[in-house]
Structure formats: C-alpha cells, structure tokens
N, C-alpha and C positions, 0 to 999 in steps of 0.2 A: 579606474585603471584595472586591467585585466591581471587577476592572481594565477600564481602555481601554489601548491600546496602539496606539500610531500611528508605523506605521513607512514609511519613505521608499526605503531600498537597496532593491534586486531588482530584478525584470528579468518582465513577460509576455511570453510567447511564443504571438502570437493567431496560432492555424492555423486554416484553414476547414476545416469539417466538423463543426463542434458537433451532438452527439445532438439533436433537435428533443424537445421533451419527448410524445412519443406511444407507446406499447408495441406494437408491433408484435404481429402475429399470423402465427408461422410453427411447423412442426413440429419437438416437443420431441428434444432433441437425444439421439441413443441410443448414446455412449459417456463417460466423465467419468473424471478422474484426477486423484489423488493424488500428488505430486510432493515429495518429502522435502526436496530443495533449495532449495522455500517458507518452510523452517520453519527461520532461518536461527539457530545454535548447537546445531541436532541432530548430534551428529558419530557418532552407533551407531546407524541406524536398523534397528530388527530388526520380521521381520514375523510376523503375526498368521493370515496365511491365504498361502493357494495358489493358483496357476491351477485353475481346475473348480469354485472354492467360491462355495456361493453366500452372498451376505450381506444383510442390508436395513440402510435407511436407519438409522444410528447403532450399526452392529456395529463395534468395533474393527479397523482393517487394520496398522496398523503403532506401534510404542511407538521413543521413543529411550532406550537403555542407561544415558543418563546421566539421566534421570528417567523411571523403569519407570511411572509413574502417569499421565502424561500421554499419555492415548490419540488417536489419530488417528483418525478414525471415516469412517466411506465416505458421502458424500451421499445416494448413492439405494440401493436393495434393484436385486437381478442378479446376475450372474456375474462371479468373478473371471478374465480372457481373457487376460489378458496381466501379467507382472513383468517389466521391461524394465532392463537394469541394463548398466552402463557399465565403462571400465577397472578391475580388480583389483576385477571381479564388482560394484563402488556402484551400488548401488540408486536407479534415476533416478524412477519412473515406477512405478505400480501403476495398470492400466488395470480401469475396469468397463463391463458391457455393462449398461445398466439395462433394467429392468422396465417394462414399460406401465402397468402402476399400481405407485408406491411403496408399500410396508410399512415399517414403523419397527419399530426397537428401541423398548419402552417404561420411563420412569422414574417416580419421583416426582412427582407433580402437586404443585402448591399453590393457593392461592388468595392474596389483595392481601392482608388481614391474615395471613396465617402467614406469608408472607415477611419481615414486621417483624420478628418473635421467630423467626427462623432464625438458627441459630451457624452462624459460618464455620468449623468440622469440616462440618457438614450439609452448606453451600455446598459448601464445596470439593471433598468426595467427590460431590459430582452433575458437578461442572461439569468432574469430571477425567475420569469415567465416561461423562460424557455427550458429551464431544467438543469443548466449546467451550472449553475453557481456553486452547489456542494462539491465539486471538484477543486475548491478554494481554501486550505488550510489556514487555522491563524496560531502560530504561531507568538506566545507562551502559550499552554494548555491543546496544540493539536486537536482544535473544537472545528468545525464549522466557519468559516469567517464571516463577519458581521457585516451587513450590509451597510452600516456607516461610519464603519470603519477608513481610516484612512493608512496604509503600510508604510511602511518606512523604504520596505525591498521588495520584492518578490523573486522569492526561489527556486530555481527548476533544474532537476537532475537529468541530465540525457541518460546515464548510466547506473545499473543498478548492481549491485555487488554480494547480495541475499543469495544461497545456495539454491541453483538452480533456474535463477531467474531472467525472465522472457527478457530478449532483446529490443528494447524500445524504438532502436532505429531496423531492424525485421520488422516489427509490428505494424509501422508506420509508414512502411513504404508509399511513398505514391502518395502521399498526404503534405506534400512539403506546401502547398501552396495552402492550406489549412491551419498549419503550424504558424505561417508567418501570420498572418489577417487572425489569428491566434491573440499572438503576439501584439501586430499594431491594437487591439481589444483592452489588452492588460494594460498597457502603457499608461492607461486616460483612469488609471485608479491609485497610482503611486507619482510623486513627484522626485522618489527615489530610483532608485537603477532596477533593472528587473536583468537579476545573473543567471546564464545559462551556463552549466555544468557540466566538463567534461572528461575524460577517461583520459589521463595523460600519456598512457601506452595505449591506447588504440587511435583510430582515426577519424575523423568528425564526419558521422554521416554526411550524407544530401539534405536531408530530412532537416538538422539542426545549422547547415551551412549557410553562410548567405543570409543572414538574419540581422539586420540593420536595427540601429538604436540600443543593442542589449552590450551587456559585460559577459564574454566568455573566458572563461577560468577555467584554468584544468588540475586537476586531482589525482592523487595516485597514492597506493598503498592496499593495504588488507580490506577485505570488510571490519568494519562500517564505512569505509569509504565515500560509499554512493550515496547513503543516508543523508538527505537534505539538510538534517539538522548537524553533523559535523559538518559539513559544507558552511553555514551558516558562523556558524563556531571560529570556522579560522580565517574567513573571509568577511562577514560585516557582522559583530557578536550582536544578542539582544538584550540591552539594561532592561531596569525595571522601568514600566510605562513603556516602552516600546511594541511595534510589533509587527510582525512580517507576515506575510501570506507566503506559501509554499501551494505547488503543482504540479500532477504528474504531464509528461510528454505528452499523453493520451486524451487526457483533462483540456491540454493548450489547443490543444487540434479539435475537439470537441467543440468550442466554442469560438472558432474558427469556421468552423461548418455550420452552423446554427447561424451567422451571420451574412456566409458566403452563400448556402442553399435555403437559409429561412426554418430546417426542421431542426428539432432534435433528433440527432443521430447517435445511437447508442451500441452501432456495429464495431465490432473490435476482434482484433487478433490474439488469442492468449493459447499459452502454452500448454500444455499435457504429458510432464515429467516427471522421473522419480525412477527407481530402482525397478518398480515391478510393473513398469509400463513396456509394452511387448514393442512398441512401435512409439515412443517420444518424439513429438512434432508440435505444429502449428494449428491451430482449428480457425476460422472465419465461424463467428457467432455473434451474439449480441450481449450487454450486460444482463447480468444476475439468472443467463443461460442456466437449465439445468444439466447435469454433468453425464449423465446415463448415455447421450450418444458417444461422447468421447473415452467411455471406457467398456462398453459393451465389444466383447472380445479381444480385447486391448491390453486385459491383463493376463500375468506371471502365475499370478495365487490371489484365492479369494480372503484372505486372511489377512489384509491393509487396513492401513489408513488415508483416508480422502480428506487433504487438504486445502481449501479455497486459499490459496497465496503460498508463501513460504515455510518451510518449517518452522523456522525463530519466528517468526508474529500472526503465521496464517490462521483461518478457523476450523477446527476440526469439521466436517460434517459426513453425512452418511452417503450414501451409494445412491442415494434419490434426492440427494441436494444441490443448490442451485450456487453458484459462482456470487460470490461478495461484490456490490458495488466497484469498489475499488482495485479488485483482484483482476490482475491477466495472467497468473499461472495457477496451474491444479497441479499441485504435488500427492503422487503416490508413494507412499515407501511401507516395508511390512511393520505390523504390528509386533508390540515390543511386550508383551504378557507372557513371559517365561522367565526361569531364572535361570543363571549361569551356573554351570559347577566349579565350586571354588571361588567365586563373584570377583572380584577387583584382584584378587591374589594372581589368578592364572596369566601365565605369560601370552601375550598375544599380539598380532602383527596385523590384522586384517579390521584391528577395528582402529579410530582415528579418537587420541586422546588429548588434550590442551596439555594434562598436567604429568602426561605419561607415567600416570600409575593405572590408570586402566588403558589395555594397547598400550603396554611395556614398549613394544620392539617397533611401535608405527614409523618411527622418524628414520626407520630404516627404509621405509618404501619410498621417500622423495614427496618433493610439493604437489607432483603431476599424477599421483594413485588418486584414483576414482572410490569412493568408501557405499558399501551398502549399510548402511545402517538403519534400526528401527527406532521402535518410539521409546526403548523400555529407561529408564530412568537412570537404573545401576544402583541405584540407591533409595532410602525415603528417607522424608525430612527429618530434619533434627536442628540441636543449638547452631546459631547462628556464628561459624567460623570464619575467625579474619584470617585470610591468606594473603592480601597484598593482589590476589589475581585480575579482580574488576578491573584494574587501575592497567592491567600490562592488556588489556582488549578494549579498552575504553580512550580513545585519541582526541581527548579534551582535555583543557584545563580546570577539570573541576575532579573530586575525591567521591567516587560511587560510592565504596561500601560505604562513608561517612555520612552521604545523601540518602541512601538507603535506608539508615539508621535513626535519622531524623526523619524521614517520614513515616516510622514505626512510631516514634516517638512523639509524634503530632506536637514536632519544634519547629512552628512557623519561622521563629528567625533564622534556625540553622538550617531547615529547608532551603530559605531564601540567596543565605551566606553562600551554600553549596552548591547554588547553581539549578535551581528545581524551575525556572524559566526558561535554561536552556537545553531542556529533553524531554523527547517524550517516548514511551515503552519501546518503539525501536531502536532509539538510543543505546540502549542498556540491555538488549535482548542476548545479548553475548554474554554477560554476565552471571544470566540465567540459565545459558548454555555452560557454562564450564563452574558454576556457584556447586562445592560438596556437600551445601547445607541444603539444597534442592529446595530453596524456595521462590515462590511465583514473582520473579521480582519484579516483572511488566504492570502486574497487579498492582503490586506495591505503586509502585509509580506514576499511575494511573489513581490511584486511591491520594497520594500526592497533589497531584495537578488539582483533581478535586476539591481537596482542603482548600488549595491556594486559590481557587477561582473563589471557592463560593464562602470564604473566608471574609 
C-alpha cells in the first residue's frame, strides 16, 4: 500500500545558482574517465585494457576481484591515453580520448512484451555484461549490489533535495518509455515491492507516471528528504540480515535502454550550478565527461571550487577533472581560504547559519534568500561537542551523535543498537554540515559500515 510521509527535521541549504531548466549548446567534451573510487566496496580493481587500446562505447575496462562479473564498461568508443594510479600503484583514474562519432558494443535486443517473460539468469547476465549493474546499490553498507543477492525492496527517488540538484524528471525527459522496460527489468530480481518516490508538493512527472506494478509514495519535508535511505526508514526499515537495493532514476532508464536498443548508453543530462557559474544550465554529455567544456568562459572568478555532485557528499576535483560515475551535477561555488575579521562574533545577515551564531540576523531574510556561500569551514577541529543538533537534521529513529560515538569507539554492538544498517554518509552529511566540532563525520561513517561489513 502506497505511503505519505511527512517529515519536519532537516535543514535547506538555498545556494544561488540553480541550473535554469535550458540545455545548453557547447562542444562535446573529448576526454571522459572511469574512476574506481566511484564504485564504493570495490577493493581489487583489475584492468581489462591498456593505454593504446582502443574501445567502444560498452567494452569492459576494468572488473573488481571480489565480483569477477560485474563489469565496468567505458562510455564512449576511443582510446585508451592514460591509467593514472596512485600510492602502492591504486589505481585512481582510467582516462579516454573519445571518438567523434560513438560505436557501441552490441547486445540482446527486446521488445515490451518479452521483457515480461524474461528470467532473471537472462536479466542478470545482460545487465552484468552490459555495464549497468553498478547502478544497483545494496543497501546495509551502500556497496555495490551482489549478484546473488536477493532484495527484500528496491528503492528509487524520483526527487532529489541536495542544494542544488539536477532535476531528474528535466534530465529524463523523453526517456519514459526507458524508464518503464526499466522497471518491468528490476521486477524479476525482488519478489518484494520495488517503491517509487515522490515530492509530495510537487507533481509527478511523465517520465515516472504510468508505471505499473510499483508502490508510489510520496514524501515531503526539508532535506534529507529525497535521500533514499530516509525514504527507506519510514516506509519499509531494514533489520539485520535484510537487504535492499537502491537506484538512481537515471540508473532505471539506463538499463531500460541496454534492453530496448541492445547498447550501453552512458549519454546523460547533468547540471552546471553554483554561485560563480555565469550561465547555470543543462549540458547533454556522457558519463565520467570531463568538465573543461562546461566551464570554459562560464565562470565569475577563477578562485573556486569544482565539485562532481553536491556540496554535502560531491568530490572535490580540479579544472581538468572529469564528472563521477554517479554524479549529474557539477557544482561551483568560491573558495573558502580567508579568514573573517572578528570570526563567528561579527554580526551578519548575508551568510545562512543552522545555529545562528554564525549569520546572527539570517532568519531575517526568509526561506526563499538565495545564499553565496564558500568552502571556508569557520572553524577547525577540536573536542567532540554534544549539542543535541545531529538529531534536530537527522529525520530518523535512530541517536547520530550516539552512532557516531560508537563507531569512534569500535563498539560493534552499540554501532549495531544505533542503527549503523540504517545509513550511509549521506544519511548524516547534515550533521557535518552544521557539527561545531568540524569533524569528517561521513568518514566516520563510512569507516563504520566498514568495521561492520568486514567484521
């Protein structure tokens, strides 16, 4: 049965620079990468090819050791130019030079009825082959999902609530029939419900309407709202031994097209927002795109930060970096390496503060002020103080700062008690944002899941 869910805790973080909903028209970006560090619980990434080879769009570039079947596959056809790899030789980076016109690997076609009467052996050997399987979160631990795994649910947000972030039904336009044949895909790997999730104030695309066999549920309230995993929280929780796959909109339609056209198709629409972007819009690219055409004259000041994703969980990278797997927005906003006169004392209105001791006077501007803000910290670390605050941004039933403290504490059973199945770093990326003791608490938490997996 279909949920509402109204929830009150969190925290927006309104930054000026929202994408305007237009797609820009600039020159297709000609280098793109593969980044293993995307694909978080890979721990043996071994590679498939070399510098000099050439590949096309859906040739395998790299597998992880601990699941030989789950392939990585290259976005676009070109050369491989670069394997860039880090201390004790980790492999960071598998860079390509793309092709002026893409070539595909080619698979199995279907049509809307044989997808009905497809077994998930069929499924799954396509979708492992084909590329798109890492689009399939599992759900304790936000690792990679397991090929013999079986979910309890499967999760998908239509909406996303992260400052800044790309509109999925924008993105997606024109893909509904993608989405669905998506969807009839996923069905044949859960004998549970597969929920689609919606924006209780806003209104249900095309893109996610019309979509037979699912639970649609609708959601409202602050960020974390969109976050799959409160979603997950107040609509079907997950005990221990359980587990659920999670997926983005983009992920469902991906593999929807791998079945409907036979390629992996890794073309996608993501955003180019943020404070010091001259022109905030839309771009048509491909994954792990590098970023140099979407901000070549594009910017305010050369003195940013280039983010692949969101502020609260994206990856910092430089001005010649390439877009994360998973990411559909590049956030720009100015770099934060100054100090304040007077620091936290000075009265001020123009910056946006949770606890309103820094931006004294912000709650005078209203919900709807647009905030520029940068990276600087305001602070640096120190003793870990309890405010009661995690808990007034955090719209679960479980005790953060407590969680938090026990996976300092490497107390598996208080970990467990707390709730450390039910989050993962974007969970709790709020708490980092507004935490006065400025510690890395996503890390933490991540360091968490770790103990507990390989515990």
């Amino acid at each position: 049965m279909s949920k509402t869910v109204k929830l009150k805790k969190g925290f927006d973080i309104n930054l000026a620079g929202k994408a305007q909903k237009t797609i820009a028209s600039t020159p297709p970006s000609e280098t793109f990468a593969i980044k293993p560090t995307d694909f978080v619980g890979m721990k043996r990434p071994k590679l498939f090819v070399a510098e000099g080879d050439n590949v096309k769009a859906g040739t395998p570039v790299l597998y992880d050791k601990m699941q030989e079947n789950v392939m990585i596959c290259s976005p676009v056809s070109g050369e491989i130019v670069e394997v860039k790899r880090g201390a004790k030789r980790k492999l960071l980076e598998v860079k390509i030079l793309a092709d002026k016109e893409i070539e595909y690997e080619t698979f199995k076609t279907y049509n809307v009825s044989e997808l009905h009467s497809l077994s998930r052996e069929e499924a799954q050997e396509q979708m492992l082959k084909g590329g798109v399987w890492s689009n399939l979160i599992q759900r304790p631990y936000g690792i990679v999902a397991n090929e013999a795994d079986t979910p309890k649910a499967i999760f998908i947000s239509s909406f996303d609530t992260h400052p800044l972030a790309a509109d999925s039904a924008f993105t997606l336009k024109g893909e509904e029939d993608a989405f669905k044949a998506g969807i009839s895909v996923l069905k044949k790997f859960t004998s549970g419900k597969i929920h689609l999730n919606h924006d209780l104030n806003g209104e249900v695309s095309s893109v996610f309407a019309n979509v037979e066999g699912i639970e649609n549920n609708k959601i409202s309230g602050p960020h974390p709202a969109g976050n799959v995993g409160v979603q997950i929280h107040h609509i079907a929780p997950i005990s221990k031994g359980e587990i659920v796959w999670t997926i983005s909109p983009f992920g469902v339609a991906q593999i929807g097209k791998l079945f409907l056209k036979g390629v992996y198709d890794a073309s996608r629409v993501i955003a180019v927002a943020g404070s010091e972007v001259k022109s905030p819009q839309y771009y048509k690219t491909y994954t792990g795109a590098s970023i140099n055409k979407f901000i070549d004259g594009n910017l305010k000041s050369d003195h940013v930060r280039f983010i692949s994703g969101n502020v609260l969980t994206g990856e910092r990278i430089d001005e010649s970096g390439c877009m994360g797997f998973y990411s559909n927005l590049l956030t720009v906003i100015p770099e934060g390496d100054h100090a304040d006169f007077l620091g936290w004392i000075m009265p001020r209105k123009e910056v946006l503060s949770f606890h309103r001791a820094w931006g004294l006077f912000s709650f005078l501007n209203g919900k709807n002020k647009e905030y520029v803000l940068d990276t600087n910290t305001n602070g640096e670390p120190r003793a870990f103080v309890q405010t009661g605050t995690f808990e007034k941004v955090t719209p679960m039933d479980i005790y953060p700062t407590y969680l938090v403290k026990a996976i300092m504490a490497e107390d598996y059973d208080n970990m467990e008690a707390l709730g450390i199945y039910e989050v993962v770093e974007e969970d709790l990326a709020l708490c980092e944002y507004v935490d006065v003791s400025k510690h890395d608490i996503q890390q933490v938490v991540r360091e968490g899941l770790e103990l507990m997996q390989n515990g």
